[in-house]
C-alpha positions as CSV (number, residue, x, y, z in Angstrom):
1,X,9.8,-5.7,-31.2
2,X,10.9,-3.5,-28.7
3,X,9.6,-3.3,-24.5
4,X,8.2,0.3,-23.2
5,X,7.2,0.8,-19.8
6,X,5.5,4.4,-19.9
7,X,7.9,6.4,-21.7
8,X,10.9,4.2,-21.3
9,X,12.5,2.3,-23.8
10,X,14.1,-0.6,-22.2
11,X,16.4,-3.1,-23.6
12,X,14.9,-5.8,-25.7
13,X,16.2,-8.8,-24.4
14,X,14.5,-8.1,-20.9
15,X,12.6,-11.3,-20.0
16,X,9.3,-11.3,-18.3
17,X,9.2,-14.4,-16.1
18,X,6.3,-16.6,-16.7
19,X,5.5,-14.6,-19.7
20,X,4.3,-18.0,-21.7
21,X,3.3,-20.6,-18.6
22,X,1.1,-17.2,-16.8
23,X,-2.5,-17.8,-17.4
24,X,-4.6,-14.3,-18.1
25,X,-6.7,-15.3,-15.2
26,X,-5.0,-17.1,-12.7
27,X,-5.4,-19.6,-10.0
28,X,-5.2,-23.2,-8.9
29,X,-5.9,-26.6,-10.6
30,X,-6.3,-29.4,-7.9
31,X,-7.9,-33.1,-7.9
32,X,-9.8,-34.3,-5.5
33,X,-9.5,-37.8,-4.2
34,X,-12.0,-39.3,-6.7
35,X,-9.4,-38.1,-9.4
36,X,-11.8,-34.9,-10.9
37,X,-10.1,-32.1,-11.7
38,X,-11.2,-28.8,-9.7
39,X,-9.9,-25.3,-10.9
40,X,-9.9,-22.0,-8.6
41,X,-9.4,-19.0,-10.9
42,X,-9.3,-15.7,-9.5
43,X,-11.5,-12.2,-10.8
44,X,-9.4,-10.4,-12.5
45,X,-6.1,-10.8,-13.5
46,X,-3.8,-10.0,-10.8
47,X,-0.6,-12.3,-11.2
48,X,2.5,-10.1,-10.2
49,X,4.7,-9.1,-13.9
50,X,8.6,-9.7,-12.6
51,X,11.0,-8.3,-15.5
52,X,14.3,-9.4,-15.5
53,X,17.6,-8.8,-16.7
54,X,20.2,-10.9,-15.7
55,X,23.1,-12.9,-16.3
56,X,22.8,-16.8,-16.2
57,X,26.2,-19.4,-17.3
58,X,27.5,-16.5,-18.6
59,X,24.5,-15.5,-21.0
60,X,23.7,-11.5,-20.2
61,X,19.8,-11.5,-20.8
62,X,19.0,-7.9,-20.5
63,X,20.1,-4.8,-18.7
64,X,18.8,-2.0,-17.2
65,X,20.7,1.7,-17.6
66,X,20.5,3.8,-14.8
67,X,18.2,6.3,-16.3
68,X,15.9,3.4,-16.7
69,X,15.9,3.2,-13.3
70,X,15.5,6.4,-12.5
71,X,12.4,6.7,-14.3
72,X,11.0,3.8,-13.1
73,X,11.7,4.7,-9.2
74,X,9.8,7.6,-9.9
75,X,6.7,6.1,-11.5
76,X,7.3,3.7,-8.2
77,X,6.8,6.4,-5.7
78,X,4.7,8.5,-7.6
79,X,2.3,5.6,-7.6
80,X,2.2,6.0,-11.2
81,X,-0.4,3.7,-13.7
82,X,2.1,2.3,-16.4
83,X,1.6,0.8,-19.6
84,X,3.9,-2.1,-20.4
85,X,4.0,-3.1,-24.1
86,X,6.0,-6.2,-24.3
87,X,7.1,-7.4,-27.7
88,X,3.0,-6.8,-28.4
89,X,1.4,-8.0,-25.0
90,X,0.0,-4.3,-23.7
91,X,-1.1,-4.3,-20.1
92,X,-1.9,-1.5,-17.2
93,X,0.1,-2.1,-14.3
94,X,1.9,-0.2,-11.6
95,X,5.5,-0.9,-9.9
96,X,4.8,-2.3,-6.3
97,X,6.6,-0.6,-3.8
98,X,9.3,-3.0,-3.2
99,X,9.2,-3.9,-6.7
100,X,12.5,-2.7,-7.9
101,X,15.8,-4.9,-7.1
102,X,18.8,-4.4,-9.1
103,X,22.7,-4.3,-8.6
104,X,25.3,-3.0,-11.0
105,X,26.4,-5.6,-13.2
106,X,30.0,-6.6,-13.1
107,X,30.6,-6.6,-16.7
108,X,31.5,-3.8,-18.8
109,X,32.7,-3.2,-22.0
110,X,35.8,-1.5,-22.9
111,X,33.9,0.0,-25.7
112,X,30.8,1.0,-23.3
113,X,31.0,3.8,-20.8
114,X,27.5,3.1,-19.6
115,X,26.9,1.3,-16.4
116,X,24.5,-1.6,-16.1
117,X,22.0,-2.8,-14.1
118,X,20.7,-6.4,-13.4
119,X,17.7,-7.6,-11.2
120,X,14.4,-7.5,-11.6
121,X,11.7,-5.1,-11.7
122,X,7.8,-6.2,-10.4
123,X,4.7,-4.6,-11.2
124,X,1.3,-5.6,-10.5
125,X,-1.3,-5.4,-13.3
126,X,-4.4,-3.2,-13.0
């Protein structure tokens, strides 16, 4: 399975944080002090969408390439409505406008002449 964001093809091992604990709708679960559960759920479904590639004990999860970037800085300022299919999940979501925070990895191949990017990338669904 592969991850697309618009027309970019971004590297597969990009995570999306919370991507099996995120509720479609969320909200809150609290008790009250007679022990019954009370949920708070939001309308809609408006929980932020961070991608992130990183590197964690030495374990590279992800990358982004600096034409990934520069694609998605574009949709960002352009305001841009996105689809994101990831690994099957499709949703409509734009790239908030402090959404993008990457550095240039350290690592680099001898065999790779392509620079790297880590961080994360946040868009909020629509």
């Amino acid at each position: 399975m592969t991850i697309t964001l618009g027309a970019i093809t971004l590297n597969s091992h990009i995570s999306w944080r919370g991507f099996f604990n995120t509720p479609d709708v969320p909200g809150s679960e609290d008790s009250t002090l007679g022990g019954r559960t009370v949920v708070n759920r939001l309308q809609g479904n408006t929980s932020d969408i961070v991608l992130e590639a990183i590197e964690e004990d030495n374990v590279r999860k992800g990358y982004y390439l600096k034409t990934h970037l520069e694609s998605i800085i574009a949709y960002r300022d352009a305001g841009t409505n996105v689809t994101l299919n990831y690994h099957g999940t499709v949703v409509s979501a734009v790239i908030k406008s402090d959404g993008v925070a990457v550095e240039k990895a350290l690592w680099k191949s001898e065999f790779d002449e392509v620079e790297k990017y880590i961080g994360t990338v946040t868009l909020k669904r629509t």
